[in-house]
C-alpha positions in Angstrom: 6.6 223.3 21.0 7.4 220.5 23.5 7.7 220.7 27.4 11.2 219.8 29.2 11.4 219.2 32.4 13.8 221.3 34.6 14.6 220.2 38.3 14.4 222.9 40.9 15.9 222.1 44.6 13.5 223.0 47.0 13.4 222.7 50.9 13.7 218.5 51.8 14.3 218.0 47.8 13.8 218.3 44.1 10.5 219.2 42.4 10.3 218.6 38.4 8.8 222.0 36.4 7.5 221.2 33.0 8.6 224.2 31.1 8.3 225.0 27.1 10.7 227.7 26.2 9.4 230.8 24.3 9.8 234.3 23.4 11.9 236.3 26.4 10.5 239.7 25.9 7.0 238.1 26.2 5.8 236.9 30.3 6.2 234.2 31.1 2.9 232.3 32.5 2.9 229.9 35.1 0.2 227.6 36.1 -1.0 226.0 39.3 -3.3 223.5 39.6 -6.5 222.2 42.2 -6.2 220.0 45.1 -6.5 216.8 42.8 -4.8 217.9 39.5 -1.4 217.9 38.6 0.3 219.5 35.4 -1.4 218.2 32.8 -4.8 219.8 34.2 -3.4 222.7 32.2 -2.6 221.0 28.9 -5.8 221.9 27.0 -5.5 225.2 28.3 -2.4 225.7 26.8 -3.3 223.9 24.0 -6.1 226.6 23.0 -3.8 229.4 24.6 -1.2 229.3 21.6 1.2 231.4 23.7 4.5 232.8 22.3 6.4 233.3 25.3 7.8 231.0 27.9 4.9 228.6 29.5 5.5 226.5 32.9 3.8 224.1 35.1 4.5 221.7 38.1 2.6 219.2 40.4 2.7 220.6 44.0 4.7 219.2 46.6 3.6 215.3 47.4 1.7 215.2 44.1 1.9 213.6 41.1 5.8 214.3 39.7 6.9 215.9 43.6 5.8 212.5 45.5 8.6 211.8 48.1 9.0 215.5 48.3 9.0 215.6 52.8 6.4 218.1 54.4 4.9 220.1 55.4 2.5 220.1 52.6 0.6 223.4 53.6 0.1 226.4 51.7 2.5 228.3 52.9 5.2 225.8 52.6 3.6 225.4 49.1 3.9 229.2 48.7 7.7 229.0 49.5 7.9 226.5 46.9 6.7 228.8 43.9 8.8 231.3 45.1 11.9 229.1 44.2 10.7 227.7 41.1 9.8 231.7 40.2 13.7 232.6 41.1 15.2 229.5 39.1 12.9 230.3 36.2 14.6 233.9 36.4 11.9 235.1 34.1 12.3 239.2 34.1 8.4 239.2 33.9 5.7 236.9 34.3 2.1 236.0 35.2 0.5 233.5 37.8 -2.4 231.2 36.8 -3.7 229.2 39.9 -6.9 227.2 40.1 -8.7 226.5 43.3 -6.0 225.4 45.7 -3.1 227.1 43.8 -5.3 230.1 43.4 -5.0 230.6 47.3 -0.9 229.6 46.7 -0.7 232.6 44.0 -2.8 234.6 46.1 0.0 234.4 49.0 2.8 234.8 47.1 1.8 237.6 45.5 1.0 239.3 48.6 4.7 239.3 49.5 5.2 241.7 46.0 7.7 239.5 44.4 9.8 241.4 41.6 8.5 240.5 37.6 5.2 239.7 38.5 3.1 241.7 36.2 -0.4 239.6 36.8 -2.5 237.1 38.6 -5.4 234.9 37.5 -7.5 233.2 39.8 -9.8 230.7 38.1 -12.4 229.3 40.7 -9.8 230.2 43.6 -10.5 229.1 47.0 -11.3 232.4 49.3 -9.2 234.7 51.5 -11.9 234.5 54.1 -12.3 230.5 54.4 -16.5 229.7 54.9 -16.3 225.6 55.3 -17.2 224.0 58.8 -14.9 221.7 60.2 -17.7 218.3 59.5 -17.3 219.7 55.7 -13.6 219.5 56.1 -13.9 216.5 57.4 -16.2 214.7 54.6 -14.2 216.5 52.1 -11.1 214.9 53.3 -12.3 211.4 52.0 -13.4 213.2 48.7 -10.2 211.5 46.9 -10.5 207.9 48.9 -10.7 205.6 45.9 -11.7 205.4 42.6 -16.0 205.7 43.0 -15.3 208.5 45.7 -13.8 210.6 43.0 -16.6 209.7 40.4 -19.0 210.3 42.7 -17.2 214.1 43.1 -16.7 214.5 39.8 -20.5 213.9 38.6 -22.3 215.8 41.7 -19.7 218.5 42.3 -17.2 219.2 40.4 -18.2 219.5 36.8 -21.5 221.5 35.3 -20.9 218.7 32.2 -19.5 215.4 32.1 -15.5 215.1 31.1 -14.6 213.6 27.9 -13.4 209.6 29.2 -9.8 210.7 28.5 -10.2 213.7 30.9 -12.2 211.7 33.5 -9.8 208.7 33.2 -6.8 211.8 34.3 -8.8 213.0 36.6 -9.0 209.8 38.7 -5.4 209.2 37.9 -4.4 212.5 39.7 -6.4 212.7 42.3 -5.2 209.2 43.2 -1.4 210.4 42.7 -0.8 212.0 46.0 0.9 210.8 49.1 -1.2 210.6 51.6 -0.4 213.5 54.3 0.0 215.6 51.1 -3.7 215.1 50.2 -4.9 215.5 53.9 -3.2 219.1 54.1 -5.8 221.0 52.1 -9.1 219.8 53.7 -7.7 219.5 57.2 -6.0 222.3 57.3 -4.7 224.9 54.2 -8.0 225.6 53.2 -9.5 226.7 56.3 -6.5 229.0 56.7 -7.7 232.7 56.7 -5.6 234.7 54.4 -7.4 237.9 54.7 -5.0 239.9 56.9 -2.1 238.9 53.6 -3.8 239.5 50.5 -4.8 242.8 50.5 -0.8 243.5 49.8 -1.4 242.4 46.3 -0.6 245.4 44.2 -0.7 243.8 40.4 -3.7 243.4 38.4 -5.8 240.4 38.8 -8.5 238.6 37.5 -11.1 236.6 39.2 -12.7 234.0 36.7 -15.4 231.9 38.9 -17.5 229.5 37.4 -21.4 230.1 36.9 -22.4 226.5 38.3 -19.5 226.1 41.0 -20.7 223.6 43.7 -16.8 224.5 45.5 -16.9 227.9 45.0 -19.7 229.5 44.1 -19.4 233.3 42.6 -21.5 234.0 45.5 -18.8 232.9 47.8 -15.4 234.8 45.8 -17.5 237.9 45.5 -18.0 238.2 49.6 -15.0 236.1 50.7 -12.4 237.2 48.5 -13.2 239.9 46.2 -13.5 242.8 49.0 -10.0 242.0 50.0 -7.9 242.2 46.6 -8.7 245.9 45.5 -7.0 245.5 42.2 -9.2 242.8 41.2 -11.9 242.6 38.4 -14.6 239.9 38.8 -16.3 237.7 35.7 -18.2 234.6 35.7 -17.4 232.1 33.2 -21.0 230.8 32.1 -21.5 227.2 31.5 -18.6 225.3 33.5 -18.5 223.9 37.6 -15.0 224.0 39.4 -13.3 222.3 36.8 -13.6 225.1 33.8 -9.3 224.4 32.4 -10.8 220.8 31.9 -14.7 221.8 30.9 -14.2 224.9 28.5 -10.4 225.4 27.7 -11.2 226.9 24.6 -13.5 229.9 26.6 -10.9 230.1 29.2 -8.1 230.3 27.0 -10.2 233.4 25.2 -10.2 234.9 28.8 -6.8 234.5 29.9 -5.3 236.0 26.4 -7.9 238.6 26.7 -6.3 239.6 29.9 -3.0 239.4 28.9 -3.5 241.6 26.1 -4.7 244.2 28.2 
């Protein structure tokens, strides 16, 4: 089945949705991708998935497809847009799926007990409890400045293995694809915000998937920094990937994700 893109208006504009219709009685699952990624970080994820219901994704405001889109580009602006998309979807049930940065997006929105949620999976999600120093936020800030910068992430931090060249060429492409206040926002400022006070409000089941070699964040970190404050949460390392595990192992994460939604 092919994706069709569907305009939502949010706040200062429009933001594209790819969405593949599906079976209505089944949830709908919706995907949010990493400071760097866009939509198609997903695709061999849902490639593997096979799933029968309704399937959407979206590049985050000032990103990718939503460029142009005005700030501000934090999270919880970020967070108000998911909440449109998830009313203009009007899907009567459905499941989040954020990675890293839209892990901590899902995380909030969930916390405000939206109707039809039914689950949340956090693959390598960045912590409630934030533990980088503000030098770190500073260096990680230029992570994304060019071309070599992102190679040089890619190889020492965010991957276990090396990306096939079709994945490390997208990679490059969509870390490159942001406006420029858009990609400050995370390292400057969202991901130091402390969430902890918000998230225990999360009453749905959810999953925490963290990778076994995650330079970002380590299972170490999500099993101090987030895990004590989501007390419906079940915790599982995915063994052999870094940071970038829907990119790395989709086949193993899809397994996961379908094992989940099964139960």
């Amino acid at each position: 089945m092919t994706f069709d893109t569907k305009t939502i208006a949010v706040q200062g504009g429009s933001l594209p949705v790819q969405l593949r219709n599906g079976d209505p009685e089944v949830p709908t699952l919706i995907f949010l991708h990493y400071w760097g990624g866009s939509h198609r970080t997903w695709g061999p994820v849902i490639g593997e998935l096979n799933w029968i219901g309704p399937v959407a994704t979206y590049d985050h405001r000032g990103w990718g497809q939503s460029r142009g889109l005005p700030g501000p580009y934090g999270i919880d602006q970020l967070t108000d847009d998911l909440e449109r998309i998830v009313t203009e979807l009007g899907a009567r049930h459905y499941v989040l799926v954020g990675h890293s940065m839209g892990g901590k997006v899902v995380q909030l929105f969930a916390a405000r007990r939206p109707a039809g949620l039914t689950g949340v999976v956090l693959i390598a999600p960045a912590p409630a409890h934030p533990t980088i120093s503000e030098p770190e936020q500073q260096g990680l800030s230029h992570a994304y400045d060019s071309e070599n910068t992102i190679t040089e992430a890619l190889t020492h931090v965010l991957t276990h293995h090396p990306l096939p060249h079709d994945l490390h060429t997208q990679v490059i492409t969509d870390s490159l694809a942001a406006d420029p206040p858009a990609r400050s926002a995370w390292p400057l400022h969202s991901i130091a915000q402390d969430i902890t006070a918000t998230v225990p409000s999360i009453e749905v089941p959810v999953l925490i998937l963290a990778g076994e070699y995650d330079q970002v964040d380590s299972p170490a970190t999500l099993l101090e920094h987030l895990l004590p404050y989501l007390p419906t949460a079940e915790f599982e390392i995915l063994p052999g990937t870094g940071h970038l595990s829907p990119l790395e192992i989709p086949a193993a994460l899809a397994t996961r994700l379908r094992k989940f939604l099964g139960e």
